[in-house]
N, C-alpha and C positions, 0 to 999 in steps of 0.2 A: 474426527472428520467422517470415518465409514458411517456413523449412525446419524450425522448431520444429512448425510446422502438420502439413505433411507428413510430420514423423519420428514424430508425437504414438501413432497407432494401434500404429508397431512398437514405440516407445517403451512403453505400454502393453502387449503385450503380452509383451515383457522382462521389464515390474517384474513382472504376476504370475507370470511362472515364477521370480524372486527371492524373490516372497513365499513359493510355494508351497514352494523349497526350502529358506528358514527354518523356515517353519512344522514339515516333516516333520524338519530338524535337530532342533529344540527335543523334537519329537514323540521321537524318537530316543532324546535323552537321556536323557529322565526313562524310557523303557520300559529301556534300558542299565544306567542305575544302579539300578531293580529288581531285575533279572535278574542281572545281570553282578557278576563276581568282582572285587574290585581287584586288581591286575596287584601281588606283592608281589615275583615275583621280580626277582633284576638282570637286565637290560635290557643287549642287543647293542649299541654307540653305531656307527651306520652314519656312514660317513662321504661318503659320494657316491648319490644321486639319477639314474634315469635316468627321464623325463616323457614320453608322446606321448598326444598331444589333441585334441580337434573341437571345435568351437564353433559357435554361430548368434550374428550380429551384427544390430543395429537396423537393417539395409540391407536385412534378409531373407536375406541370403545368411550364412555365417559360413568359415570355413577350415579349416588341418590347422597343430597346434604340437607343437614338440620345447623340451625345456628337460632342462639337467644344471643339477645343482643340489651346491655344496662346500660343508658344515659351518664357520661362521668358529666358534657356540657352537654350546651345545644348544639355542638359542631360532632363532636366525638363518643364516640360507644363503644363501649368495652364488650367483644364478642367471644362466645365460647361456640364453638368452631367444629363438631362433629360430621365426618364423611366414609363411607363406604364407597371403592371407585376399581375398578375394573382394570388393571394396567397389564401392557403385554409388551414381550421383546421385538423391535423393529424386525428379525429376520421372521417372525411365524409365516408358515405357508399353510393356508387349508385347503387341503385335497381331499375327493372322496374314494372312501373304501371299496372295494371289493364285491358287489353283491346287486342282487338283483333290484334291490332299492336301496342306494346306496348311502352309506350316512356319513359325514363328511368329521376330516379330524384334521388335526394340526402337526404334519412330518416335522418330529424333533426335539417337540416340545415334550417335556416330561415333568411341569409342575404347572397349574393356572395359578395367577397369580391375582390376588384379593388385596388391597391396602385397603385399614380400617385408620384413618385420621382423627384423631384428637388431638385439640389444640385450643389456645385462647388468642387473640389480637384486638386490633380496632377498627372501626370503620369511620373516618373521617370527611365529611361533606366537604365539599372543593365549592360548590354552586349549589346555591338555595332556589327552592321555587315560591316564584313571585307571583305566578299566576296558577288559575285554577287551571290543571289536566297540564298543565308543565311539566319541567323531568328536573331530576335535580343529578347532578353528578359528583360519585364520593371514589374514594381511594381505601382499599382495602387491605391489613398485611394481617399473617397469623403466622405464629409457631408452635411446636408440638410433639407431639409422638406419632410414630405411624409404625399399627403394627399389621405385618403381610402373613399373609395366610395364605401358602400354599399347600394347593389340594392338587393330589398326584393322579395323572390323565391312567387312563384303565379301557381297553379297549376288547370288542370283540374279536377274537380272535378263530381261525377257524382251523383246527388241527385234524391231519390225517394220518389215521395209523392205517400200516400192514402186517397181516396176518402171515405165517409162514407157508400159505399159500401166495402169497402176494396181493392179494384183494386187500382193498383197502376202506376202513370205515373213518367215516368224518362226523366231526362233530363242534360245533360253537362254545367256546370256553371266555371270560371275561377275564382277562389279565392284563395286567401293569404293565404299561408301555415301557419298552428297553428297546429304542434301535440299533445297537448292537447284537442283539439277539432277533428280532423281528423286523427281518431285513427283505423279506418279499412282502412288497405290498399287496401282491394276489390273495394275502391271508390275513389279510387286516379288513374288516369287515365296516369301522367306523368307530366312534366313540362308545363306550358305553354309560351307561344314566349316569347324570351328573352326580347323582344321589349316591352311587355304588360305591362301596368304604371311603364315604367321606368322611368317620373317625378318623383315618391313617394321614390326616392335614395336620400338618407342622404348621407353628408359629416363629417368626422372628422379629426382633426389635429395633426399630428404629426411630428416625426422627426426620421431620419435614417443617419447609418454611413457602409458603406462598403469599404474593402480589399481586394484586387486580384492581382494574378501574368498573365501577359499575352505573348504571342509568337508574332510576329509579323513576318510576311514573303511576300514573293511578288518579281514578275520578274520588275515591271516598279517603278521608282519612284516617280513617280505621283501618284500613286494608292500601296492598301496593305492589308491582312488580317491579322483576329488576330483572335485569340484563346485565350481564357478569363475563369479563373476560380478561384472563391472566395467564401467571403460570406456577406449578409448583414444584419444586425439587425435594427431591426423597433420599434419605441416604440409611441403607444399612452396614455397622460397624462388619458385620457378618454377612458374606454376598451370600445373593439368592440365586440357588441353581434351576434356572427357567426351560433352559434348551440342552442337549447331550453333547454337542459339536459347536456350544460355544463359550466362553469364560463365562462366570458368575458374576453378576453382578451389586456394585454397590449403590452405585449415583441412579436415580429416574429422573429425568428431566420432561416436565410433559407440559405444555399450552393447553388451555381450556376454554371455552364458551358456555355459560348457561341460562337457565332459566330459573329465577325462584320468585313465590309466593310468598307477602310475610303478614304480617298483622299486629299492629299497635296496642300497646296495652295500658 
């Protein structure tokens, strides 16, 4: 229920961009079949799909997807399902540091978290299109592995020694985030480069399954967009430790909206 709380605003603000992109499909339609011709000639049968896609997920962040897609009919396609996607714990807070041009980090969090998706499924057409620049609408499901990759936050830090006079020299040191240890935020300066020991990322293993309905539209038939919106659940056997002051977690549960481009082959 806590994280149902916290997800409630991104969650809301998902559905209406679902709604709105029902609404302009339907809107679509009916201006379509006014205008438009029915498609009476024969029809190319492609047999291969090639997909690449963005999305925004209910985390506020979303990712980058690739998917090929093989003809088993005319209705259904067997898809191999590749994503990299950006997931984060509903508590993150970003505050900026310390400094004269401040650079802003996330209090608490001490791992970013990466999910790399691999999977296979299908995509199953629901509604064909009958006319030219129509939308056709299909049902989506995939399963898989998904494996997270977190890389551990490392921040500028700004340490003052004194001397046994008491004078004191300062100096900027780049060190792994511990809020247990790095408890005045007057000495946290901001994140340091994303780049900086990003060796020291750990992997863990798991597995994910997602469902979505998507729009499909497009003037050539060689080429076509889609409009994609779902949700996918993630689960690691081994939780991943995201935040310092809060349990690890197994389950992600996260809503999506995107956009992809594909091409007939």
């Amino acid at each position: 229920m806590e994280n149902y709380v916290l997800l409630k605003p991104a969650l809301k603000r998902i559905f209406n961009h679902i709604i709105f992109v029902l609404i302009a499909g339907f809107a679509g339609i009916t201006i379509l079949h006014a205008q438009n011709q029915a498609i009476l000639e024969p029809q190319l049968m492609y047999r291969k799909q090639l997909q690449f896609g963005i999305n925004m997920n209910s985390t506020g962040i979303g990712g980058l997807n690739f998917r090929k897609g093989w003809h088993k009919t005319d209705q259904v396609k067997n898809i191999l399902d590749i994503e990299l996607a950006r997931v984060r714990d509903p508590k993150e807070t970003r505050v900026y540091g310390a400094s004269e041009n401040p650079q802003r980090y996330t209090y608490d969090r001490i791992n970013m978290a990466f999910f790399l998706r691999t999977g296979v499924g299908r995509s199953i057409r629901i509604t064909e299109r009958s006319y030219k620049n129509a939308i056709s609408l299909y049902f989506n499901y995939n399963v898989g592995f998904t494996t997270a990759i977190l890389k551990p936050i490392y921040i500028d830090y700004l340490v003052i020694e004194y001397d046994n006079n008491g004078l004191g020299n300062s100096y900027v040191t780049q060190v792994r985030y511990n809020p247990a240890i790095h408890t005045n935020p007057q000495n946290i300066l901001g994140n340091s480069s994303f780049f900086y020991n990003i060796s020291n990322s750990t992997m863990k293993l798991g597995g994910y399954g997602r469902g979505s309905l998507s729009v499909q539209f497009g003037q050539y038939p060689e080429e076509f967009h889609l409009i994609e919106a779902g949700c996918t659940l993630d689960f690691f056997p081994n939780p991943l430790p995201l935040m310092a002051n809060r349990p690890e977690r197994s389950l992600f549960f996260v809503l999506f909206i995107g956009y992809t481009f594909g091409l007939n082959k």
